[in-house]
Backbone bond lengths (Angstrom), bond angles and torsions (degrees), N, CA, C in turn:
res aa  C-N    CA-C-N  psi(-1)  N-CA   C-N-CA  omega(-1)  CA-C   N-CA-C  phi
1 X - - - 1.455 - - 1.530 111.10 -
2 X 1.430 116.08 -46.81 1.527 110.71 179.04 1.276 97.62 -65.82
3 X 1.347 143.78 -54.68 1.311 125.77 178.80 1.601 132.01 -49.43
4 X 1.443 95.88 -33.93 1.441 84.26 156.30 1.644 148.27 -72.40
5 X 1.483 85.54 -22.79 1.676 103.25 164.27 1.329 130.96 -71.45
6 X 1.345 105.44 -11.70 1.680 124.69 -168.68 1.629 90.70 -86.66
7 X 1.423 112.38 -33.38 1.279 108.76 -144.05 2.124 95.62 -104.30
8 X 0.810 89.39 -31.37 1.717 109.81 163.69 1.828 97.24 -64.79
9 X 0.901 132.84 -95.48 1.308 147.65 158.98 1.943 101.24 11.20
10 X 1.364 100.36 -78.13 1.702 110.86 152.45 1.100 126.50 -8.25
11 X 1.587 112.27 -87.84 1.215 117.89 160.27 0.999 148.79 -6.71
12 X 1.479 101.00 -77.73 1.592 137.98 150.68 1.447 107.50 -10.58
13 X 1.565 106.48 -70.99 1.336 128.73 -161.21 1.344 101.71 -78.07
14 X 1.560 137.01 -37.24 1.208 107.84 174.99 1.730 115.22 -90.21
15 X 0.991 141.41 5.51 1.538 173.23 156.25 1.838 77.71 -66.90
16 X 0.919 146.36 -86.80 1.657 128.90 -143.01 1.981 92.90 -71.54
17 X 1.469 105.73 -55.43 1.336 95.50 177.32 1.335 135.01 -51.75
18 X 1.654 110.47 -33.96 1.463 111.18 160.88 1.826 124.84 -48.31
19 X 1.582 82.54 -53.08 1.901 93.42 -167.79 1.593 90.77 -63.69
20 X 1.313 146.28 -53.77 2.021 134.49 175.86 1.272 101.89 -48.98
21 X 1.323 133.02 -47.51 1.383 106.20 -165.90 1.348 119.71 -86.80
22 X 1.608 105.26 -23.53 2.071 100.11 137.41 1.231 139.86 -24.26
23 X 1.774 99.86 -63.98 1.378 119.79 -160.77 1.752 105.13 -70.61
24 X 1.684 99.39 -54.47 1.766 105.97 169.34 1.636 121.04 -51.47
25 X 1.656 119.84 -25.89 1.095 116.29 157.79 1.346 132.05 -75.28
26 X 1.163 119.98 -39.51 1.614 129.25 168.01 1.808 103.68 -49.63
27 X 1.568 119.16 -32.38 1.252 112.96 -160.78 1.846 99.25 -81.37
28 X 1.124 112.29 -25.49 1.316 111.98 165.94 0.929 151.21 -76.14
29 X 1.728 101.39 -24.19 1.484 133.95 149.31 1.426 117.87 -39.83
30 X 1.496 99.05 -62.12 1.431 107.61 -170.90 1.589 112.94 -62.36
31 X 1.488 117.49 -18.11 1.695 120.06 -170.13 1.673 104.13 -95.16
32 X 1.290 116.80 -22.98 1.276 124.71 165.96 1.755 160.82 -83.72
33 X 1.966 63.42 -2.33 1.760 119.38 -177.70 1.454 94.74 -53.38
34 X 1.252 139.17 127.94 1.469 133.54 152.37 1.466 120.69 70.51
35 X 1.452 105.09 18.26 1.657 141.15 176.37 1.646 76.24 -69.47
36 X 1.976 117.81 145.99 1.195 135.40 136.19 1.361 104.25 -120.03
37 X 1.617 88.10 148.11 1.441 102.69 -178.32 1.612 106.93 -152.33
38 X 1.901 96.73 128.26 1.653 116.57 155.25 1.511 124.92 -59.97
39 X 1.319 124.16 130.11 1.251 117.63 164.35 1.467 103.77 -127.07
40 X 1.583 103.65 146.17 1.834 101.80 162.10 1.745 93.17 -104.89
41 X 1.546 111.22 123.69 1.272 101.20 172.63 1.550 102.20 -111.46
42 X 1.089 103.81 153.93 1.692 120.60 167.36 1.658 123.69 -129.17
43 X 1.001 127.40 106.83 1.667 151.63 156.57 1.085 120.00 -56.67
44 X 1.770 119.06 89.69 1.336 101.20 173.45 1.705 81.71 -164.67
45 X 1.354 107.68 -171.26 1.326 103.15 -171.31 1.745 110.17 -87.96
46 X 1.345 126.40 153.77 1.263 121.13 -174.94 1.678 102.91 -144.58
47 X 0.897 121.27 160.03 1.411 132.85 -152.40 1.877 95.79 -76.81
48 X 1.544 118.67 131.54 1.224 134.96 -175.79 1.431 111.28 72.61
49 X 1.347 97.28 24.37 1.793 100.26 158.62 1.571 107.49 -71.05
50 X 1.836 111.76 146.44 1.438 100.37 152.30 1.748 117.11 -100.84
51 X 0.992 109.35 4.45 1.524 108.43 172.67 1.772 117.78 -40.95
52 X 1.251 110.40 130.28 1.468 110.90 173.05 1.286 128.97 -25.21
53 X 1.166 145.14 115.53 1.254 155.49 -177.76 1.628 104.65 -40.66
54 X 0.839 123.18 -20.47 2.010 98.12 -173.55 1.370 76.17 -120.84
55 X 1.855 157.34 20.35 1.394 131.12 135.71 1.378 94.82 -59.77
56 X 1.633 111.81 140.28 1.155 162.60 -150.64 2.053 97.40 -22.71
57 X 1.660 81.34 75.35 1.741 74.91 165.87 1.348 126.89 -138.83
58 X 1.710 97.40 56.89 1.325 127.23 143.75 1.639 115.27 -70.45
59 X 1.234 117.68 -19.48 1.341 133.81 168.31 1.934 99.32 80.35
60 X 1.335 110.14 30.15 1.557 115.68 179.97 1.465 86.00 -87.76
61 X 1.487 109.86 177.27 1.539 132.80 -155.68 1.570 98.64 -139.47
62 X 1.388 115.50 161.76 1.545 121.74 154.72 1.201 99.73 -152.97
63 X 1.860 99.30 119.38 1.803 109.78 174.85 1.310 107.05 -131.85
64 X 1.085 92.47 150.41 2.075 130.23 -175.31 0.808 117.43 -115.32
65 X 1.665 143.25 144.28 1.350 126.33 138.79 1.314 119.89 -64.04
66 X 1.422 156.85 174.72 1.062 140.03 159.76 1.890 88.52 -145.09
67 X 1.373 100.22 149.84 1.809 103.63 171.85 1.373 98.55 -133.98
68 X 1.392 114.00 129.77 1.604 115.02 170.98 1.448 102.34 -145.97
69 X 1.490 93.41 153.31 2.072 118.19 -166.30 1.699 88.78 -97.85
70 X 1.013 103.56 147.53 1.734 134.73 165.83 1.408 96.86 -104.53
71 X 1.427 103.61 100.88 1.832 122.75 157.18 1.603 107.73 -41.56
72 X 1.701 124.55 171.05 0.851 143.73 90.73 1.521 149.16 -56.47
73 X 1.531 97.82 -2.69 1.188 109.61 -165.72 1.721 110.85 -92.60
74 X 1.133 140.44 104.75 1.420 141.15 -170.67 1.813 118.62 -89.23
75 X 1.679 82.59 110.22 1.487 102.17 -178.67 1.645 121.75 -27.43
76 X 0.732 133.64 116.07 1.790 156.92 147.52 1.249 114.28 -50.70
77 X 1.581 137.08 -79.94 1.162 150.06 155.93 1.556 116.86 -5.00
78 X 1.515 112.43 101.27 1.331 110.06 -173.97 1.437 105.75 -69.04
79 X 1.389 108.53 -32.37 2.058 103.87 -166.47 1.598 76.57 -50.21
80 X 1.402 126.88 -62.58 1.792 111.38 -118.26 1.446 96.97 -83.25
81 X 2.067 120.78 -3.20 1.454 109.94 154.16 0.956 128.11 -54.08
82 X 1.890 126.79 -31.12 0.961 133.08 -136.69 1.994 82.56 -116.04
83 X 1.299 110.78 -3.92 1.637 75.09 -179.38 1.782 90.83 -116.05
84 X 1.545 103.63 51.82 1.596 108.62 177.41 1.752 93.15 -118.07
85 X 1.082 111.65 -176.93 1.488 116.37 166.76 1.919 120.92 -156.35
86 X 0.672 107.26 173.47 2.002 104.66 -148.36 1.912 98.03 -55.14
87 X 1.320 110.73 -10.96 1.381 117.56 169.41 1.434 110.77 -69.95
88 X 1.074 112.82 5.96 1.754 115.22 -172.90 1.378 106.96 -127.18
89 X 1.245 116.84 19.09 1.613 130.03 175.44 1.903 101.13 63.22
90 X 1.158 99.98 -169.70 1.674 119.87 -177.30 2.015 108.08 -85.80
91 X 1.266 105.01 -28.76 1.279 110.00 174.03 1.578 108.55 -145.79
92 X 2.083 93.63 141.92 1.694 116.80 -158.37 1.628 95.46 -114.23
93 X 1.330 112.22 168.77 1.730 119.59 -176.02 0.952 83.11 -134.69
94 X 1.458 105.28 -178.40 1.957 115.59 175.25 1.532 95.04 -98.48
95 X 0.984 109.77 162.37 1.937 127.43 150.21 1.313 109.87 -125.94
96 X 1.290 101.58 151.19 1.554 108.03 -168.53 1.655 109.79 -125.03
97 X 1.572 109.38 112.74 1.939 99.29 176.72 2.032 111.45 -52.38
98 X 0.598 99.17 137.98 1.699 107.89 177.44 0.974 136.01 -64.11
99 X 1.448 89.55 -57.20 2.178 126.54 -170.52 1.686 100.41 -138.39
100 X 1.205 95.62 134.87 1.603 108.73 158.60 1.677 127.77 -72.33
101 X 1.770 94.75 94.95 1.389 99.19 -163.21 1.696 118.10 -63.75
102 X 1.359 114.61 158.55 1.839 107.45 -173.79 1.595 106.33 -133.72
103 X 0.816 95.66 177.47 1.977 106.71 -174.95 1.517 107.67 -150.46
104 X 0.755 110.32 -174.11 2.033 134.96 -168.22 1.266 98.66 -129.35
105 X 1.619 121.75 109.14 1.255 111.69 163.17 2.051 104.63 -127.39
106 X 0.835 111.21 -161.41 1.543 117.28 178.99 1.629 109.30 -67.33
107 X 1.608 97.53 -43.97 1.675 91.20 163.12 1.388 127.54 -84.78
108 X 1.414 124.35 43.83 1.316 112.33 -160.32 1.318 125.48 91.98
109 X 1.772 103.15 -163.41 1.520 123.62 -166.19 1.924 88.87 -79.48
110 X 0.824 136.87 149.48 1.353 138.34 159.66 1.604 107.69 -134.95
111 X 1.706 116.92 149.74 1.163 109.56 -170.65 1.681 98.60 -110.72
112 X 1.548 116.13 -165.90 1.340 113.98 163.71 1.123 108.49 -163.93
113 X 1.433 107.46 148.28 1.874 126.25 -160.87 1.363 98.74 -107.97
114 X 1.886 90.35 105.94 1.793 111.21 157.52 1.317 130.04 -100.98
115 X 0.971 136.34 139.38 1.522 144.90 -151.24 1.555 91.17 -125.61
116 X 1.631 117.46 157.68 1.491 126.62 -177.41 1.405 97.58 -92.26
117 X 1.056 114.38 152.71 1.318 138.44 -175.88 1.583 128.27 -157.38
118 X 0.837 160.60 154.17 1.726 170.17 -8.62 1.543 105.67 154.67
119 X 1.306 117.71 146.89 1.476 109.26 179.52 2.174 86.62 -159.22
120 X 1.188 106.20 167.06 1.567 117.05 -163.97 1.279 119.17 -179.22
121 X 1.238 145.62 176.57 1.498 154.42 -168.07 1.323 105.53 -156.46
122 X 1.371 109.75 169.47 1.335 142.08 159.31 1.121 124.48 -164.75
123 X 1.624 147.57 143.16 1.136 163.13 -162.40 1.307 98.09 -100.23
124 X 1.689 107.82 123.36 1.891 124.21 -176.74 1.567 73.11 -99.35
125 X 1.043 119.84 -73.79 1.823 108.11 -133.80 1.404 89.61 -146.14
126 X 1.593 107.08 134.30 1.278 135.83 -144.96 2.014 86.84 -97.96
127 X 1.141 119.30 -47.74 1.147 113.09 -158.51 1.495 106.28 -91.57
128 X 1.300 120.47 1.19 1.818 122.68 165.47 1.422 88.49 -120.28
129 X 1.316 153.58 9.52 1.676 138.56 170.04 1.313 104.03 56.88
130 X 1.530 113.66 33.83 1.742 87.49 163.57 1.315 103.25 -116.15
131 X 1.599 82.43 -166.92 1.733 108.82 -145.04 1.290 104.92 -138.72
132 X 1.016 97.10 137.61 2.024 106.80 176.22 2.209 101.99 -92.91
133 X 1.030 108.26 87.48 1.800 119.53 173.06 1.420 110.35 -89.59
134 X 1.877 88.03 117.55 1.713 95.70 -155.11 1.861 78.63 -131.75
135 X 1.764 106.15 128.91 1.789 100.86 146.73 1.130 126.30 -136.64
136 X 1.210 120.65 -173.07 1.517 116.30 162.99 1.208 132.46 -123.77
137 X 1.328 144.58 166.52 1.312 131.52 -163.22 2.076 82.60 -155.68
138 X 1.304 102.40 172.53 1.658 115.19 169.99 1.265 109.62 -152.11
139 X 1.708 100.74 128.76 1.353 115.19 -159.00 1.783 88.95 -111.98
140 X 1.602 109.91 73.61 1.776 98.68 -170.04 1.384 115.38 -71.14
141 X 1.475 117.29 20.14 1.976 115.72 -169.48 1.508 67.70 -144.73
142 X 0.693 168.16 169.38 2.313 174.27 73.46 1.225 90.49 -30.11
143 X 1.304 93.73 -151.25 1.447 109.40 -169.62 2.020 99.67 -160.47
144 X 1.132 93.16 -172.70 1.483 99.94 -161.31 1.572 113.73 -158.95
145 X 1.161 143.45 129.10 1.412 146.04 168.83 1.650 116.49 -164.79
146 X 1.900 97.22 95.06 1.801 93.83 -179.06 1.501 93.13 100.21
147 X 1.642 90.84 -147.37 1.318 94.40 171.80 1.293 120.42 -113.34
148 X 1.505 114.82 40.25 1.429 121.69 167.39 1.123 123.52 -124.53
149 X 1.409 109.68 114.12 1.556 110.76 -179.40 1.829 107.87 -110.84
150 X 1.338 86.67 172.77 1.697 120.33 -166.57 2.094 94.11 -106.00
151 X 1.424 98.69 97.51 1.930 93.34 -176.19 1.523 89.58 -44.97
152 X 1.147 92.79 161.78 1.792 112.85 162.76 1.235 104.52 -101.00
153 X 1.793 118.49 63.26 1.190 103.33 -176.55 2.079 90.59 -141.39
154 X 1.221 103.00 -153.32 1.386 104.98 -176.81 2.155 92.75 -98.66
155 X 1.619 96.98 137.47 1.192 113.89 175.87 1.398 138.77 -106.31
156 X 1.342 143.67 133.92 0.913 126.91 -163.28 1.412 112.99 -116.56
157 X 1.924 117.44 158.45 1.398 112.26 -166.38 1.678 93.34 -135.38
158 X 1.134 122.39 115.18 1.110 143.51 167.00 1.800 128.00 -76.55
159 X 1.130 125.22 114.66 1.389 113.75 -176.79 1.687 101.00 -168.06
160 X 1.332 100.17 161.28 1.718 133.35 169.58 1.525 124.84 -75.72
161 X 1.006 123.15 120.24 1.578 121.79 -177.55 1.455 108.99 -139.09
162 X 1.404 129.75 146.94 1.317 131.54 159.05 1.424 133.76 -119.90
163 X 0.876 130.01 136.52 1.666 130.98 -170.71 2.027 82.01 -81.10
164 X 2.005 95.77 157.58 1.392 99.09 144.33 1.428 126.88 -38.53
165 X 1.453 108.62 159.25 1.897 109.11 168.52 1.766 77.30 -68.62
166 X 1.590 109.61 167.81 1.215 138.34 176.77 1.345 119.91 -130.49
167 X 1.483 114.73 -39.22 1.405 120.57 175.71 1.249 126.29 -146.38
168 X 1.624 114.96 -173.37 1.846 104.10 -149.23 1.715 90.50 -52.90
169 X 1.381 107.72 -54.34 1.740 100.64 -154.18 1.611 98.65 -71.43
170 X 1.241 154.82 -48.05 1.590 141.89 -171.48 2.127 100.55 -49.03
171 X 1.402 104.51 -28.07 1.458 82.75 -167.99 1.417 101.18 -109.59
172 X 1.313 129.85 9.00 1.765 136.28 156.60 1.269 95.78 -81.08
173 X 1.674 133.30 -45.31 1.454 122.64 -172.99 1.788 117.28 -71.18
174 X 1.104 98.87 -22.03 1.628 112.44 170.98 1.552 112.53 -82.19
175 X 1.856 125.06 -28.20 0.984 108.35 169.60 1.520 107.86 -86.98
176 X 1.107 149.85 -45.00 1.371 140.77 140.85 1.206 121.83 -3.53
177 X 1.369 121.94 -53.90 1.204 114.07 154.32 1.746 146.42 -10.65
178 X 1.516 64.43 -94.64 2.000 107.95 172.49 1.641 102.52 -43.17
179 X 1.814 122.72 -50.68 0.883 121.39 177.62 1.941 120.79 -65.92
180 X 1.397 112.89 -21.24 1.258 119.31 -145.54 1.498 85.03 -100.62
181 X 1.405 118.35 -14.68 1.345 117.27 -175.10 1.903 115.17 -91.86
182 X 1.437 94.91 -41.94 1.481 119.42 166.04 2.112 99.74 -54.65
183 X 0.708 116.51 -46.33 1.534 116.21 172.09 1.336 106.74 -66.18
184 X 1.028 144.80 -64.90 1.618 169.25 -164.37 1.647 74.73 -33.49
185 X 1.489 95.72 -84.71 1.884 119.81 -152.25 1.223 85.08 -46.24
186 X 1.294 129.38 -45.29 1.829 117.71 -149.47 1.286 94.98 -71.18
187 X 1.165 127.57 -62.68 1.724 149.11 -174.59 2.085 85.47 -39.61
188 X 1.230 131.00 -76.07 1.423 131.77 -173.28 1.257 104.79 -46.84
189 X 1.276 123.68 -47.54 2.124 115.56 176.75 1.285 85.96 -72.69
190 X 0.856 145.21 -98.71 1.631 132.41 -140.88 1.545 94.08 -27.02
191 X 1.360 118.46 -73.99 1.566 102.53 -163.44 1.574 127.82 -80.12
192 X 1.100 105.59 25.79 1.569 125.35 158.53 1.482 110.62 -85.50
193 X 1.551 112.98 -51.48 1.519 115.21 171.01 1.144 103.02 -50.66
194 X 1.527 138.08 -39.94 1.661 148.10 -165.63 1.277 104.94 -57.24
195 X 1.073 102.01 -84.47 1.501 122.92 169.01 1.942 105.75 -25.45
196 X 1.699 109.77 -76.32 1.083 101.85 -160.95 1.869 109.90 -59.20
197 X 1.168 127.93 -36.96 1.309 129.72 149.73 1.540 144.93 -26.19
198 X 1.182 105.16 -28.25 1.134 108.94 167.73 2.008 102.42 -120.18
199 X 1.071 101.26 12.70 1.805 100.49 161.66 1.593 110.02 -91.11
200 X 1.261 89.06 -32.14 1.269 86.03 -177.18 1.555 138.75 -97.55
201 X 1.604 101.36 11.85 1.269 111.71 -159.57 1.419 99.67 -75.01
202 X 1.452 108.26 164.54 1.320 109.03 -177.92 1.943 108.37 -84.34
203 X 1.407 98.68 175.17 1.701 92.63 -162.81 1.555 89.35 -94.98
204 X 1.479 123.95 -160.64 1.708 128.11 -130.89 1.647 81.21 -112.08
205 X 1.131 97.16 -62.56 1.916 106.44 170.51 1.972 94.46 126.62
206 X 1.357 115.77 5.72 1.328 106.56 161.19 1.761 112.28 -141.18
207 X 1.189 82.84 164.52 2.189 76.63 164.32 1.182 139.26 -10.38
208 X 1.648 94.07 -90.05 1.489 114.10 175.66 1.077 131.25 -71.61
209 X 1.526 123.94 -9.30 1.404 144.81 165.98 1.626 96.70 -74.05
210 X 1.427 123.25 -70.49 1.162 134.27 -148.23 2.010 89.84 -62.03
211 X 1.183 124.84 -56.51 1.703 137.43 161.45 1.452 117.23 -20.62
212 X 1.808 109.95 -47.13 1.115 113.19 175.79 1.620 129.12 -75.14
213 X 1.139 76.78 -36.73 2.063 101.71 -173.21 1.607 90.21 -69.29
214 X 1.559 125.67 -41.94 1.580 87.22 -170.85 1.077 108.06 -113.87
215 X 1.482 119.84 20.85 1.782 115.02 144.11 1.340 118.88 -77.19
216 X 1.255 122.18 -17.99 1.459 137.07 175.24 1.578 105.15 -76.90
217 X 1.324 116.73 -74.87 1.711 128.94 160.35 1.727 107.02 -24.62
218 X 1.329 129.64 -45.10 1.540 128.99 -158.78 1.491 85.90 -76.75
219 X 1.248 108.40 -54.84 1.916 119.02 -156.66 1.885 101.93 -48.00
220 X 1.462 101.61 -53.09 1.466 100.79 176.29 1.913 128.75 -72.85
221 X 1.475 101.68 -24.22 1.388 105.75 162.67 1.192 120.97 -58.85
222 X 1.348 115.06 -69.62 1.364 120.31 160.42 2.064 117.85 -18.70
223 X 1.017 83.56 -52.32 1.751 84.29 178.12 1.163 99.69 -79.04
224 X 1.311 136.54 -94.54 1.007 137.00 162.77 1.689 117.73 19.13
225 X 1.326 119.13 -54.84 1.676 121.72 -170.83 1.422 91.86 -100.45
226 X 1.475 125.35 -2.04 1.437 101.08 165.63 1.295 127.68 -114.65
227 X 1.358 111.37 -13.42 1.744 121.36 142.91 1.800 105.12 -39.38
228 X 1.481 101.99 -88.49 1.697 101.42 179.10 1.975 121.30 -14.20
229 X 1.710 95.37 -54.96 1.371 92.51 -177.73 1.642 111.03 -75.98
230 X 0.743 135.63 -7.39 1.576 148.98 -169.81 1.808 101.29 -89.11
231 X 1.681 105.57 -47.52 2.093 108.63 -177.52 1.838 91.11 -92.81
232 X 1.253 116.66 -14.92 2.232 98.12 179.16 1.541 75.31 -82.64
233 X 1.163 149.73 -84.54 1.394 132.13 -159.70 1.467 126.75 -32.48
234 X 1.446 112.43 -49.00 1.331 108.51 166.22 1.236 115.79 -70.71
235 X 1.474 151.73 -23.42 1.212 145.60 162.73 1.375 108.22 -55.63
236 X 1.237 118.92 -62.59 1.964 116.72 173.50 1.559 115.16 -56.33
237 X 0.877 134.20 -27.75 1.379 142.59 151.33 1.755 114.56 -39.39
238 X 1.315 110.97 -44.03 1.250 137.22 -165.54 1.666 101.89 -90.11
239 X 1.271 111.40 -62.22 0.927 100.65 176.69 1.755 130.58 -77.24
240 X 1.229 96.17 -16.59 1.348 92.22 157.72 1.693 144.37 -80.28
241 X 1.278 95.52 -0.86 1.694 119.06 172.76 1.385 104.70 -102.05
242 X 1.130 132.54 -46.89 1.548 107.56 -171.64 1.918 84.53 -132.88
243 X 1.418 101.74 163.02 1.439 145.72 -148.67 1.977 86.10 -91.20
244 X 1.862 114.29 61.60 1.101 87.01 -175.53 1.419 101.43 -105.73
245 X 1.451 123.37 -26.87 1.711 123.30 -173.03 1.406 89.40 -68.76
246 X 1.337 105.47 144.99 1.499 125.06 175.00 2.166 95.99 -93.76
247 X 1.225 113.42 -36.53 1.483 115.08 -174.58 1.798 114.28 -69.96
248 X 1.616 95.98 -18.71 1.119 102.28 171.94 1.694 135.83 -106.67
249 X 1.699 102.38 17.48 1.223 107.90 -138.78 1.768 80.75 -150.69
250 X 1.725 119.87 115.21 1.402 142.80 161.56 1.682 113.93 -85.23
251 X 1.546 127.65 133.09 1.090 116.91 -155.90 1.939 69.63 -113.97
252 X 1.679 107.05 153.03 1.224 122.96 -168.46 1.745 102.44 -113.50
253 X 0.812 122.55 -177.14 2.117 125.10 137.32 0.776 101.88 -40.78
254 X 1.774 110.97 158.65 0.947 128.66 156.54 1.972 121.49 40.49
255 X 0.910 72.89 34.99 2.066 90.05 155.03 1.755 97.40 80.07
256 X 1.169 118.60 -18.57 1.674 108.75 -164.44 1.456 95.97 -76.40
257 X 1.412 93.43 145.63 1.626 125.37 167.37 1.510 129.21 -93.86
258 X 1.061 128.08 107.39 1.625 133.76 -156.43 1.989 93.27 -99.84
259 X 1.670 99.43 127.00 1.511 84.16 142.31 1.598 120.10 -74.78
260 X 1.282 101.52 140.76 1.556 119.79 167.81 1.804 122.60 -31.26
261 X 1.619 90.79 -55.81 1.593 86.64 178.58 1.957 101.57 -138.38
262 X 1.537 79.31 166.15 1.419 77.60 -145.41 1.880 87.35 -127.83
263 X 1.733 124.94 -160.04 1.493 116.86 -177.54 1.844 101.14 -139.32
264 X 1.155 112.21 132.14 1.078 118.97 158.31 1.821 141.04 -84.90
265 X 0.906 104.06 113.27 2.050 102.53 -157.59 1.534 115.75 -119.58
266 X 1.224 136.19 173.96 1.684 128.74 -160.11 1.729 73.63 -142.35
267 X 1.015 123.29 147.22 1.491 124.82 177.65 1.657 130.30 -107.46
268 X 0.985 133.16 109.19 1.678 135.12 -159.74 1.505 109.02 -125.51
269 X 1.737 99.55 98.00 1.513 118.49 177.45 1.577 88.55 69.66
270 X 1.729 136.84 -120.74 1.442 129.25 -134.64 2.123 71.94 -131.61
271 X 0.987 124.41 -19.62 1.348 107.57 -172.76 1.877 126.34 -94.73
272 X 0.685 114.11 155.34 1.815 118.22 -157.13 1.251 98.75 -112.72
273 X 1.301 123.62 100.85 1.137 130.66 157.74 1.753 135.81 -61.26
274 X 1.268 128.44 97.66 1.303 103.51 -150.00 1.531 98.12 -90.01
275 X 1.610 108.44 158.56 1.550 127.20 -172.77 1.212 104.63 -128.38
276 X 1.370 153.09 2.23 1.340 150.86 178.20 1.485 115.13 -176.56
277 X 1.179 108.24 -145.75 1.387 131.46 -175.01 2.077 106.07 -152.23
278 X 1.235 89.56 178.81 1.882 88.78 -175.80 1.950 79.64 -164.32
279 X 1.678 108.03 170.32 1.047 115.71 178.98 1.492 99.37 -152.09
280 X 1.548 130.07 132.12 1.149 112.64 -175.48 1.615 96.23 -94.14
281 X 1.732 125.98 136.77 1.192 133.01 -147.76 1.795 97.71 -130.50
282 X 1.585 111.24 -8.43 1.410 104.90 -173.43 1.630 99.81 175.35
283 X 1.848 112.93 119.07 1.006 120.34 -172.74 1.752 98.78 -113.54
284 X 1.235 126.46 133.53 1.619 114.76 159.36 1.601 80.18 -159.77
C-alpha cells in the first residue's frame, strides 16, 4: 500500500508539472498571439554546423527579409505536431509568411515560396521566465545562391524569449542578476588592468633578473587569462538566461523580450542541423 501511494503520489507530481508547464506556455502564447515580425535571414554556413563540409564552404551567404504573423489560431494538423519537438511546448499555432521573400543571384532578382507553418514554446528557466521559441515554415521550391542553398524542405527557427518577471522571486532573481553581472564586468576590468600591467612592465635590466621576471610574469598570465575565461563564461551564461544586454535584446508587445538573433536549421531524425542565422529587425 505505501508503495502504491509513493507511486500515485508520482504521478500526481508529474501531472502538476506537466499541467504549469502548459499553463506557463499558454501564457506566452497568448502575448505572442498576433505578434508581426521582420526578419533579415541569412543562409550560409556558421560555425558548429553539422552540415556536410563542401555545403556552402565558399563561405558565400544568401539573405532575405522574411515577415511572418503569429496566429491565434491553434494547429489541428497532426503531421505538423509531429514535425515540432517538446521544445515547442504541448500546444502549436500557425504562423503565417507575409511577403514573398527575394535575393540577388547571377540571374537576377529571384523570389522564394513560403508556406505557413507551426510555431510553440517551452519554459527553460522558471526564475528568468524564459522560453525556448521554436517554428516552422516550408520552403517546398528552396532557393539557391553559389554554393549555398535553402533545402526545399520544411525549416526551422530557433530563438530566446522572456515573459515580464511575474513574481517576488523571478524579479529578485533578475535583480541578482543585474547585480551578479555588474560584479562579473568589474572583476574582468580589474584583470585586464592585471594583465595589461604586468605586459607592460619594464624588464630587470640584466639576464638573470630579466629570466626571472618572465618566469614570474608567465606564471601570473597564465592565471590571469584563465580567470578572465572562467568570468566571459559566466557573463554569457548570464546573459543568456535573463534579458540583460539591451544591444542584444528586441522589446516585442505586450512586455516579451526577444533575443535579437536567433538560428536557422533543416532537421535530421531528433537533431537540428543548423543552416544560417536570422535577426529579429522589427517587432509590432
Amino acid at each position: 500500500m505505501r508503495w502504491m501511494s509513493v507511486q500515485l503520489l508520482l504521478v500526481a507530481s508529474i501531472s502538476d508539472i506537466l499541467t504549469c508547464h502548459a499553463f506557463t506556455g499558454r501564457s506566452l502564447l497568448q502575448r505572442i498571439e498576433n505578434t508581426q515580425a521582420t526578419l533579415a535571414v541569412e543562409v550560409g554556413r556558421i560555425p558548429g554546423t553539422a552540415m556536410p563540409p563542401e555545403w556552402a564552404s565558399s563561405g558565400a551567404k544568401l539573405g532575405f527579409r522574411l515577415e511572418v504573423g503569429f496566429t491565434d489560431n491553434a494547429e489541428q494538423s497532426t503531421k505538423e505536431k509531429l514535425g515540432g519537438d517538446a521544445m515547442m511546448g504541448t500546444r502549436t499555432q500557425t504562423i503565417l509568411p507575409l511577403n514573398e521573400p527575394s535575393f540577388i543571384s547571377v540571374s537576377g532578382s529571384e523570389f522564394i515560396d513560403v508556406k505557413p507553418g507551426a510555431y510553440g514554446c517551452q519554459i527553460q528557466d522558471r526564475d528568468s521566465e524564459q522560453y525556448a521559441l521554436r517554428w516552422h515554415l516550408d520552403f517546398p521550391n528552396g532557393a539557391r545562391r553559389n554554393d549555398v542553398e535553402l533545402p526545399a524542405e520544411r525549416i526551422y527557427f530557433l530563438c530566446r524569449c522572456w515573459l515580464p518577471s511575474s513574481t517576488d522571486e523571478s524579479m529578485l532573481a533578475l535583480e541578482n542578476a543585474r547585480k551578479e553581472k555588474k560584479q562579473v564586468m568589474s572583476t574582468i576590468e580589474l584583470t585586464n588592468a592585471r594583465l595589461n600591467k604586468i605586459r607592460s612592465s619594464p624588464p630587470a635590466g640584466n639576464l638573470l633578473g630579466d629570466v626571472v621576471q618572465n618566469a614570474f610574469n608567465f606564471r601570473h598570465i597564465v592565471k590571469l587569462v584563465e580567470r578572465k575565461k572562467k568570468l566571459q563564461s559566466q557573463l554569457n551564461d548570464l546573459e543568456k538566461a535573463y534579458p540583460l544586454d539591451s544591444d542584444k535584446i528586441i522589446s516585442g508587445p505586450n512586455e516579451v523580450s526577444y533575443a535579437k538573433d536567433g538560428v536557422i536549421a533543416v532537421k535530421r531524425g531528433s537533431k537540428y542541423l543548423w543552416i544560417g542565422r536570422f535577426k529579429f529587425t522589427e517587432l509590432f
